[in-house]
Steps between C-alpha positions, in 0.01 A plus 500: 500500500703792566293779403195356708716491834567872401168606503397242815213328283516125466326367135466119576194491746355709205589328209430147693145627631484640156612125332214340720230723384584401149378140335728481208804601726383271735485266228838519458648518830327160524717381214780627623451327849364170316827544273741451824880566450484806735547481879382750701703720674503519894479854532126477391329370797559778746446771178136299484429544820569880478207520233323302671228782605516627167393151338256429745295796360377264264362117491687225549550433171675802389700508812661140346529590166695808697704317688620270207573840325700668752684126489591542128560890577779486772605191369619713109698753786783208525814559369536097372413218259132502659449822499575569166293257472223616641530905353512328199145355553358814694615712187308256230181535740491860535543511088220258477294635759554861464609555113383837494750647798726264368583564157477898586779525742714240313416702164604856692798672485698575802253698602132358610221757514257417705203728497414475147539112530258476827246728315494259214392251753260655653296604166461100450219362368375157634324289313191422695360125543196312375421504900549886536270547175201305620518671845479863335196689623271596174596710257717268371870631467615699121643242253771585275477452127653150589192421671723492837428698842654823534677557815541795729841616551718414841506832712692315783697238557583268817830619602590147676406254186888418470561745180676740705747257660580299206544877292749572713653164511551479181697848468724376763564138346576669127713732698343843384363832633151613602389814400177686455392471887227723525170518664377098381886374638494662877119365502612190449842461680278689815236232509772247503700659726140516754491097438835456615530744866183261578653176385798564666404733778487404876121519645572813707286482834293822519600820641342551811468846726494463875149492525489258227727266652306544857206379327665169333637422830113550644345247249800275484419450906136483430506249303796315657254477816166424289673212337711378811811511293565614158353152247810446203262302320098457442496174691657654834241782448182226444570420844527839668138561757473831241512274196160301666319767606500755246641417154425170442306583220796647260695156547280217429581270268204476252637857428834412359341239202771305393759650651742290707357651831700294725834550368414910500432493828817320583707775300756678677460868513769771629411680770718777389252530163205515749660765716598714153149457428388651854734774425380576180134525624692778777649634224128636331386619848575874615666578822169617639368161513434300788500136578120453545345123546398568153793530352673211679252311367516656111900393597412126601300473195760631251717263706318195469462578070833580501593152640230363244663654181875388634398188569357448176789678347758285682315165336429704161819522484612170631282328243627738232872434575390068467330567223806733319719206641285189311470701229881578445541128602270380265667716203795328577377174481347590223845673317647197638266281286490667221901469514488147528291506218716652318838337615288122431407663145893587440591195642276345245681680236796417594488139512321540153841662420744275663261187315587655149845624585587073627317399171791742343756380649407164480554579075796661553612231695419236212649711282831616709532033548455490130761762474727384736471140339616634187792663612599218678546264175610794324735522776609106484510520153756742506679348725502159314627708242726682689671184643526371124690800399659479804623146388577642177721754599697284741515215143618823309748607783683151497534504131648842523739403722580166312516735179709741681731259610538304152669796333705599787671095439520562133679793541765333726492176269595769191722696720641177560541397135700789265450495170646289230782704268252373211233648605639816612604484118205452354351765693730759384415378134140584604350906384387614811347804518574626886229811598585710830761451774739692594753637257834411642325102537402573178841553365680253681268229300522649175926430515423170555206361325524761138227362315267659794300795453464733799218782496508753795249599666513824410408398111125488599425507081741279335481325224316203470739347260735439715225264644464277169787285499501415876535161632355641840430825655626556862327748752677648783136600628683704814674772257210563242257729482121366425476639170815343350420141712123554341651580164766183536219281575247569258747417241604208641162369485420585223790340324499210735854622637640289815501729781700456758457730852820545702480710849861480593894549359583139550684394176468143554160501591386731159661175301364259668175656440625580153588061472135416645298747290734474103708161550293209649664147466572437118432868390839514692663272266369678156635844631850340589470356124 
């Protein structure tokens, strides 16, 4: 609160006396202590004590309410978790509490007249109560054309209600200007400004002249020597010889009612406050006064009420301070229950909760065993099946390698075994049609086998012809191209032409592929014929 240090004024013994002088904001500062969650700060306690006399103006009641307020007030001043927490809270009360101020400054520009605003206040109408009505004097009040009272305007306004404080406040939480401070401002901000010299003020012992001071020193002695000793409290007093003889009337007991006589008359009381008091008396007297019997005696009797009215102030105020004390202690316990209240209600929620959310997962257990029950014979199902394929492949890999190693013999045994003369010439008797290869392999068969016909495999569209009279059609499938081999073998199905596929330049091997595929056993022997 920058701008209030400025200016010297401090707003919270204001705005807190104002909170406690208002039941719906003390409504809500009792929900806000009942709600817990905010811990006061430490700094309050010696800030209390410091508007202490200003509380005290008023019963003990409002001096709680402001005590609890100036908790929640320099509490929102922390720059932290809790005391965000806590402005937070203060700022929903004052819009609750005090919509009017509220919504004006928040609603302002950056600018906040005030003058206009306070005058708007101050021409108010208040509704009056069924209470107020029936204790009217006769004639009855005007009533409107809504059959309600009609009631006199507001010419003043109690400077100290709280308005004041929380106007300004607000300006300086919302971080805007006042302006308009005229006449109905300085009123104000001066009548604040009184309150707080005499909150905060030192009592100032009274200025004495010479002849003043002569004279307090005169009765001081007086009575000093009347009372054989100056009495701290009412009890040493009750058994002075002066206290027997004369005044015994102003202390007895039947006078005091119910008062806790004993305990006042046990209360300490400064001797310091009964000298100031002496002095003060000194302090009304003029110079030309003398110390006559009477007024020693006027002085002994403003003594002895002085020591009356401190007494009972010391246990006032020791009385007030237990009762401030049991009262705070009893909101506690009270915000304390309340809290457990509310933590056994949440608890009871929460278990309700945790109940349904184990009922849950309970399901999605059953369901996640179901689940995990399926993939497992899914899972041993596939690997039955996997070990079956498994013995499959290792079935199919033996028979490759037996397959692969039968040819590999029959090739040796033929390598082995050359061909026959006879068959060699009944192969040349055969028409072979020979398709792809190269050309120089290619022309090295045609000189020795005539009645073969060679095709390159450049002639991609030959003539089919050629095709008709063949015994066998051989395909030298790594020199043709796909259309020609396509071509070749089309025909050759469709004609039901032997076909005979040959992958390398190996003369023998073409007729002994030649033998197997034109000339088996006996079809040898008709050839040869």
């Amino acid at each position: 609160m920058q701008q209030q240090q400025q200016i010297c004024l401090d707003l919270v013994p204001f705005m807190a006396r104002g909170i406690a002088q208002n039941k719906a904001a003390r409504q809500e500062l009792d929900k806000i202590c009942a709600g817990g969650g905010i811990m006061i700060d430490s700094a309050v306690t010696p800030r209390r004590r410091a508007y202490g006399s200003y509380f005290r103006e008023k019963d003990v009641f409002t001096e709680l309410y402001c005590q609890k307020a100036t908790d929640l007030i320099v509490t929102s001043f922390q720059e932290n978790e809790n005391g965000r927490k806590a402005a937070a809270a203060f700022e929903q009360l004052l819009k609750k509490c005090w919509r009017a101020i509220y919504n004006y400054v928040k609603t302002s520009g950056r600018e906040v007249p005030f003058e206009s605003f306070w005058q708007f206040l101050m021409k108010q109408e208040p509704r009056l109560t069924a209470r107020e009505l029936r204790n009217l004097p006769a004639p009855p009040v005007l009533l409107d054309k809504h059959r309600r009272p009609l009631k006199p305007h507001i010419n003043s306004k109690d400077m100290l209600d709280g308005d004041f404080a929380i106007f300004w406040y607000l300006v300086n939480v919302f971080g805007k200007t006042l302006t308009e401070q005229g006449p109905l401002f300085h009123s104000n901000f001066q009548a604040h400004l009184r309150v707080q010299e005499k909150m905060t003020g030192d009592r100032q012992a009274p200025v004495l002249t010479d002849r003043q001071a002569e004279l307090a020193d005169m009765l001081w002695q007086s009575i000093d020597q009347r009372l054989k000793g100056i009495p701290a409290s009412l009890d040493e007093y009750f058994h002075t010889l002066e206290y027997t003889r004369t005044a015994g009337y102003l202390f007895k007991r039947e006078n005091f009612g119910g008062l806790p006589f004993d305990a006042i008359a046990r209360a300490p009381v400064s001797r310091r406050e009964l000298r100031r008091a002496i002095e003060t008396m000194a302090a009304a007297l003029s110079n030309e006064t003398q110390a006559t019997a009477e007024l020693k005696q006027a002085a002994l009797d403003f003594f002895t009420r002085t020591l009356l009215i401190r007494a009972c102030a010391a246990e006032y105020d020791k009385l007030r301070t237990f009762v401030l004390r049991e009262s705070r202690r009893e909101g506690k316990t009270a915000a304390k229950r309340l809290q457990a209240d509310k933590l056994k209600a949440e608890l009871a929620q929460a278990q309700k909760e945790i109940a349904t959310w184990k009922e849950k997962l309970a399901e999605k257990q059953v369901l996640l065993n179901e689940l995990q029950l399926k993939i497992d014979k899914t899972e041993m199902a596939r690997q039955k099946e996997r070990d079956q394929w498994e013995a499959k492949l290792d079935e199919s890999s033996q028979a490759l390698d037996k397959l692969l190693a039968s040819p590999n013999q029959e090739n040796e045994a033929e390598r082995e075994r050359e061909l026959s003369p006879e068959a060699v010439e009944a192969i040349a008797r055969l028409n072979v049609v020979i398709i792809g290869g190269r050309s120089d392999w290619q022309q090295r068969l045609k000189e020795k086998y005539p009645r073969f016909a060679f095709i390159s495999p450049a002639e991609a569209k030959y003539d089919l012809a050629v095709l008709a009279a063949a015994d066998a059609i051989v395909i030298c499938w790594k020199c043709l191209g796909h259309s020609l081999f396509y071509r070749t073998v089309g025909y050759a199905g469709k004609y039901h032409k032997p076909i005979v596929y040959f992958g390398s330049s190996n003369e023998q091997q073409l007729l002994r592929l030649l033998q197997r595929k034109c000339l088996p056993p006996g079809k040898e022997e008709r050839h040869r014929d």
